[in-house]
BAGU-50895 format. One record per residue (C-alpha): x, y, z; residue number from 1. Coordinates in Angstrom, 1 decimal, always signed. Example, Ala and Ser with C-alpha at 12.3 -4.5 7.8 and 13.67 -1.06 7.14 Angstrom:
atom x +12.3	y -4.5	z +7.8	num 1
atom x +13.7	y -1.1	z +7.1	num 2
END
This chain:
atom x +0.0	y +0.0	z +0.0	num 1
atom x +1.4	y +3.4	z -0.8	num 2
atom x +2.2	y +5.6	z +1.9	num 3
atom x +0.2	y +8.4	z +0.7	num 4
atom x -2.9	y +6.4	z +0.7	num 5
atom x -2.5	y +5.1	z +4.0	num 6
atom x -2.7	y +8.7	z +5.5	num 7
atom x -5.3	y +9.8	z +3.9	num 8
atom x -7.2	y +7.0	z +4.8	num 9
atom x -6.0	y +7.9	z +8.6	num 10
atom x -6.7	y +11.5	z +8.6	num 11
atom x -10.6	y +11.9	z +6.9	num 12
atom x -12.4	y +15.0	z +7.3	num 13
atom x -14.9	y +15.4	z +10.7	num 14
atom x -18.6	y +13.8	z +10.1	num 15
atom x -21.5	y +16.0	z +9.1	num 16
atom x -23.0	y +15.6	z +12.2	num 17
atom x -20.5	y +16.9	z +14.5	num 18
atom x -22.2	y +20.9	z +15.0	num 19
atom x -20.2	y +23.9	z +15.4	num 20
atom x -21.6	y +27.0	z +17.0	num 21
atom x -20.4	y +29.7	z +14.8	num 22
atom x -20.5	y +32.0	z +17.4	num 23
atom x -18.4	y +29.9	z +19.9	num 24
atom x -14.5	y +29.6	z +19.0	num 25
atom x -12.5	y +27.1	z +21.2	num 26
atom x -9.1	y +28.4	z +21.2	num 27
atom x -10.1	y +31.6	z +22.9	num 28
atom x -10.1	y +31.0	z +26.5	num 29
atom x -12.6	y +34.1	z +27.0	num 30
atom x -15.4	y +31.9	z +25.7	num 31
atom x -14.8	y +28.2	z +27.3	num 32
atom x -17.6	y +29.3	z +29.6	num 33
atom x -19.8	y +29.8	z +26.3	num 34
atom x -18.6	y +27.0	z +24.7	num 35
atom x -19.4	y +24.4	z +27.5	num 36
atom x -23.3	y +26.1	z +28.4	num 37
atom x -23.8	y +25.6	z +24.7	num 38
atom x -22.2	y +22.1	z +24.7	num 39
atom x -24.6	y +21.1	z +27.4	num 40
atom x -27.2	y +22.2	z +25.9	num 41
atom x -27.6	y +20.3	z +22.8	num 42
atom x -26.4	y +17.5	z +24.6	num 43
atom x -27.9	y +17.1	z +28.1	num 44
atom x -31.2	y +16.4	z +28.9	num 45
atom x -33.6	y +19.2	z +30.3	num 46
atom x -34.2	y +18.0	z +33.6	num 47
atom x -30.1	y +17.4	z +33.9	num 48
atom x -29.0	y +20.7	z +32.2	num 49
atom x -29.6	y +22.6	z +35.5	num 50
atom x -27.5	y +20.5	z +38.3	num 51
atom x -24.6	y +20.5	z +35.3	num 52
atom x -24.6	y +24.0	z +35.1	num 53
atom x -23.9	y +24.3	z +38.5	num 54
atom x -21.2	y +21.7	z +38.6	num 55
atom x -19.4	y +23.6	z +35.8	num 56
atom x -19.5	y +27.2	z +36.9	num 57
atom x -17.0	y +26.3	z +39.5	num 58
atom x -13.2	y +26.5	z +39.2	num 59
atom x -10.9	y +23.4	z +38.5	num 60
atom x -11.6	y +20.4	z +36.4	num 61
atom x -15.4	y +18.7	z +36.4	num 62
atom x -15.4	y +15.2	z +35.2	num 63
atom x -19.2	y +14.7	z +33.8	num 64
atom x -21.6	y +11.8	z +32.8	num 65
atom x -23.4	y +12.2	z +29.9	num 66
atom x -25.1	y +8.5	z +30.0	num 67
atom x -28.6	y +8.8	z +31.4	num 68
atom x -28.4	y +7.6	z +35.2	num 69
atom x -31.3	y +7.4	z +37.2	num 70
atom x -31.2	y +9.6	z +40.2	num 71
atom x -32.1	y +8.7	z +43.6	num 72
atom x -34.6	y +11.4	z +44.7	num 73
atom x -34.9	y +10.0	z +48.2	num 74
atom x -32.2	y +9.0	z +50.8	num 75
atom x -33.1	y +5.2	z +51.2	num 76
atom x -30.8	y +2.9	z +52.8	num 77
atom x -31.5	y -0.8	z +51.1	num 78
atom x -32.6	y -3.0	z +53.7	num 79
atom x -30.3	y -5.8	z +54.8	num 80
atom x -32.5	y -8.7	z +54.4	num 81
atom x -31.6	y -10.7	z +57.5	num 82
atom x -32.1	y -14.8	z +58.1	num 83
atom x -35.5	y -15.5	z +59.1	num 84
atom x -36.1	y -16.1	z +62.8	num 85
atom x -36.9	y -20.1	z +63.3	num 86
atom x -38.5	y -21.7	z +66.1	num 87
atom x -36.7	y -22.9	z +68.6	num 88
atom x -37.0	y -26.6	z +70.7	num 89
atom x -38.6	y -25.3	z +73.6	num 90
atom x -41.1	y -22.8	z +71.0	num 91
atom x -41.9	y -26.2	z +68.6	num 92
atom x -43.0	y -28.0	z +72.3	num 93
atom x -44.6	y -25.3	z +73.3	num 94
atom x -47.0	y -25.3	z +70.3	num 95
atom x -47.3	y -28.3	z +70.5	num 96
atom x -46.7	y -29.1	z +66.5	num 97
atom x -45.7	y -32.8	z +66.7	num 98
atom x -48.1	y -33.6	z +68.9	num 99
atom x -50.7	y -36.0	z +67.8	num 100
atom x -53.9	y -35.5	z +68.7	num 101
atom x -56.6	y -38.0	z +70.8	num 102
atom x -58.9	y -38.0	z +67.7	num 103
atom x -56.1	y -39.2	z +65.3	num 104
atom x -54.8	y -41.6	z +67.6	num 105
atom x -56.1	y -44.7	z +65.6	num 106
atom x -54.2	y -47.5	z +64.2	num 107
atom x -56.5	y -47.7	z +60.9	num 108
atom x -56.1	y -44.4	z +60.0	num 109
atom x -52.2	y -44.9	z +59.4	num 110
atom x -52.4	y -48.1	z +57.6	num 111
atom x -52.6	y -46.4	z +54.1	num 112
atom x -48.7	y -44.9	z +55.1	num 113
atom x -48.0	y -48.2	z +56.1	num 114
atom x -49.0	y -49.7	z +52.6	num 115
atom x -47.1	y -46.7	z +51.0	num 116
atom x -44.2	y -47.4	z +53.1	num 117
atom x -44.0	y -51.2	z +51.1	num 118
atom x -44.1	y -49.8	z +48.0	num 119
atom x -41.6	y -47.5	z +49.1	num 120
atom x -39.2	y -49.8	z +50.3	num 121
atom x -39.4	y -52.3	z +47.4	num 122
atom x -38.4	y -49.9	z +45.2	num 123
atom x -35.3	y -49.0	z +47.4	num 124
atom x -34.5	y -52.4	z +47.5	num 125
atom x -34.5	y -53.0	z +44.0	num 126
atom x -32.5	y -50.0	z +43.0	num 127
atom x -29.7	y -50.6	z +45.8	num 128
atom x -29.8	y -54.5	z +45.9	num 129
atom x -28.7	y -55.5	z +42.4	num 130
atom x -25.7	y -53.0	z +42.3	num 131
atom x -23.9	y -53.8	z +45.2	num 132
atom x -23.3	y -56.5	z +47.9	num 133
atom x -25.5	y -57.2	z +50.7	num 134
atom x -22.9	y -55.0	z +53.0	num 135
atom x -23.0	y -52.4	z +50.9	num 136
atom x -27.2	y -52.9	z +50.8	num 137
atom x -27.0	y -53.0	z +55.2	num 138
atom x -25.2	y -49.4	z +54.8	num 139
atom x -27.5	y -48.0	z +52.4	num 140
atom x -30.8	y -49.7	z +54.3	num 141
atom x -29.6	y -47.2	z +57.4	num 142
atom x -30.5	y -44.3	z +55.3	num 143
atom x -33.9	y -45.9	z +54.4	num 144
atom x -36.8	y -43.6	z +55.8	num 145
atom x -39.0	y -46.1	z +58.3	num 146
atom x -41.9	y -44.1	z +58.8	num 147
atom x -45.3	y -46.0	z +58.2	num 148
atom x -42.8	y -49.6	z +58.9	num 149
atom x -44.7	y -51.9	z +61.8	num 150
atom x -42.0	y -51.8	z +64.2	num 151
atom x -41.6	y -54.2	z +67.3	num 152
atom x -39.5	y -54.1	z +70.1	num 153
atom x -37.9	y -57.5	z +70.9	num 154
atom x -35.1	y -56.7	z +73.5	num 155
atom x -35.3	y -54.2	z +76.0	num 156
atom x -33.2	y -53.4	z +79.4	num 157
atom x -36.8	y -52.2	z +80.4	num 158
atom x -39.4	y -55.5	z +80.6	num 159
atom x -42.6	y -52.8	z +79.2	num 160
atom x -41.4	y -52.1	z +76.2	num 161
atom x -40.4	y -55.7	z +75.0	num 162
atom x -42.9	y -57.2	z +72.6	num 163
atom x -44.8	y -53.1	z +72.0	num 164
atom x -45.6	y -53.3	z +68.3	num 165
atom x -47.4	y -50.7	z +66.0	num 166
atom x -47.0	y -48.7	z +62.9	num 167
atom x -44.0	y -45.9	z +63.3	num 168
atom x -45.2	y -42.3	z +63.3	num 169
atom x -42.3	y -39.8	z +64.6	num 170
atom x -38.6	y -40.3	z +65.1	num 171
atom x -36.7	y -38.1	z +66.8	num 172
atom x -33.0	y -38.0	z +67.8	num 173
atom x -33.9	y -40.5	z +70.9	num 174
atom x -37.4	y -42.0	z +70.3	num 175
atom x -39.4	y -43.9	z +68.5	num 176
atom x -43.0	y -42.9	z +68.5	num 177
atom x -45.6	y -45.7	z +67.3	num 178
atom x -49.6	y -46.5	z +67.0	num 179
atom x -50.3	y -50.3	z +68.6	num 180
atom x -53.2	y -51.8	z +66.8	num 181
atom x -54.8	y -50.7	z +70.6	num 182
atom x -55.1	y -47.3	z +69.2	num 183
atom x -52.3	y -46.2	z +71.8	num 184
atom x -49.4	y -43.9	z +71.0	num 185
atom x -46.5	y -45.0	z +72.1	num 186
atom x -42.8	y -42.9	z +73.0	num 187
atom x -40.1	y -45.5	z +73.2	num 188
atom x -36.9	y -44.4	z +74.0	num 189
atom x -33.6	y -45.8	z +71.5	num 190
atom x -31.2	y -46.4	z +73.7	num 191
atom x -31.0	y -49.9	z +75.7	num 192
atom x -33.6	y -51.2	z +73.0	num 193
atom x -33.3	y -53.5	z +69.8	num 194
atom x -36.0	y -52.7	z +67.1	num 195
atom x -37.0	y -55.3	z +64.1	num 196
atom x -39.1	y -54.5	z +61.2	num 197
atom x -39.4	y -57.0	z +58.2	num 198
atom x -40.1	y -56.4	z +54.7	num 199
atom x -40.2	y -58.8	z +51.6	num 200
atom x -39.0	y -61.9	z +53.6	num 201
atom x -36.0	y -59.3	z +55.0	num 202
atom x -36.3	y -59.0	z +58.7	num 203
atom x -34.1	y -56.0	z +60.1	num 204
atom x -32.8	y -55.3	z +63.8	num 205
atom x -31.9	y -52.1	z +65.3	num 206
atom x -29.4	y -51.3	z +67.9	num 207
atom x -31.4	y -48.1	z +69.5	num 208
atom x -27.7	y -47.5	z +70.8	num 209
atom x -26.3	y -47.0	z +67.7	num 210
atom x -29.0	y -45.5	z +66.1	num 211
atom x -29.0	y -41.8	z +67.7	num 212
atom x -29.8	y -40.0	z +64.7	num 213
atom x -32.6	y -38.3	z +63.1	num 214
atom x -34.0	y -39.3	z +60.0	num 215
atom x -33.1	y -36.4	z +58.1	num 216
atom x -29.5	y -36.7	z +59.3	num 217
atom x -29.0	y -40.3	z +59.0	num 218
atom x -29.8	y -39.7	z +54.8	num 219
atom x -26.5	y -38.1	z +54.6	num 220
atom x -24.5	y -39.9	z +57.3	num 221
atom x -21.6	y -42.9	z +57.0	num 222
atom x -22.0	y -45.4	z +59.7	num 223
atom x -19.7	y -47.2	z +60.9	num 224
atom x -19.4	y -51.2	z +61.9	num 225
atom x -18.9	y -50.8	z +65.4	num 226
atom x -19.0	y -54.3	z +68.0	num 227
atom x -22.6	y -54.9	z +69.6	num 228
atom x -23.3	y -56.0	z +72.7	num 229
atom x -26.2	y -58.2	z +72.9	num 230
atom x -29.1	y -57.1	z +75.7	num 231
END
């Protein structure tokens, strides 16, 4: 490419567009003032041109905007949005939301959670049984949920609980709470206490000792093999 044509490509003449006031001339320093009022003018909104003229009329450098920001007309401070305020222990008991009520206190009204407890824990079975071993199906039958199992205790340190059988309702950290075909609720604790539930021919014990967890914490916990002593 020829020299020649390269700078004349570089330096082009200024765009139609770009408007002049022939009145206004830039090198004299007399009329800056002029030239910037008149600047603003064509340029700056309406509603803006008035807090700009102020800004300007002052000595030293002004660095402007001319993007249209929105302006905050009132002083608001954003509200911090803090962690919702939960219940505590002693507020949950003293609402008394777990508690179950006389008038649902009937072993027929929980057998359809019973029946949708078997379905429930087929289908566990059969997604956990065929991939792995039956040690690694143990560790993963831990993590099953057992609410709406018929649950019996068969060993207890305490002679009134052994042989209490009914359909599980709550568990909490350190009781089970279950519905005996007597319609009576029943709060047995875990610990000193072997549980046994059975499903498709499987029949599984619990070591209430070693079983100090709630539900929701047991989903995402590792047990351990740990040695057993036997009540």
């Amino acid at each position: 490419m020829d020299e020649k044509q390269l700078v004349s490509g570089l330096y082009r003449g200024l765009s139609q567009n770009i408007v002049v006031d022939e009145d206004t001339d830039i090198k004299e320093a007399g009329h800056s003032q002029k030239f910037i009022n008149s600047f603003i003018t064509r340029n700056v909104p309406a509603s803006r041109q008035s807090t700009i003229e102020g800004l300007t009329e002052g000595k030293g450098k002004c660095f402007l905007s001319l993007e249209k920001v929105k302006l905050n007309r009132t002083n608001r401070k954003p509200v911090a949005k803090g962690k919702q305020k939960r219940l505590t222990s002693k507020e949950k008991k003293a609402l008394k939301l777990f508690d179950i009520s006389k008038e649902h206190q009937k072993y027929e009204m929980y057998i359809p959670l019973h029946q949708l407890w078997l379905e429930y824990i087929k289908e566990y079975m059969l997604t956990h049984l065929p991939k792995q071993d039956m040690k690694q199906f143990q560790a993963k039958l831990l993590k099953a949920d057992l609410h709406g199992c018929i649950m019996t205790v068969t060993k207890s340190k305490c002679p009134t609980y052994i042989g209490q059988s009914g359909i599980l309702l709550q568990e909490t950290r350190n009781v089970f709470k279950i519905i005996t075909k007597e319609d009576k609720l029943k709060t047995i604790p875990k610990a000193n206490s072997i549980f046994t539930y059975e499903f498709c021919g499987h029949v599984v014990d619990i070591y209430g000792n070693q079983f100090k967890h709630r539900s929701s914490q047991r989903s995402a916990r590792r047990f351990k093999t740990k040695p057993t002593i036997d009540l």
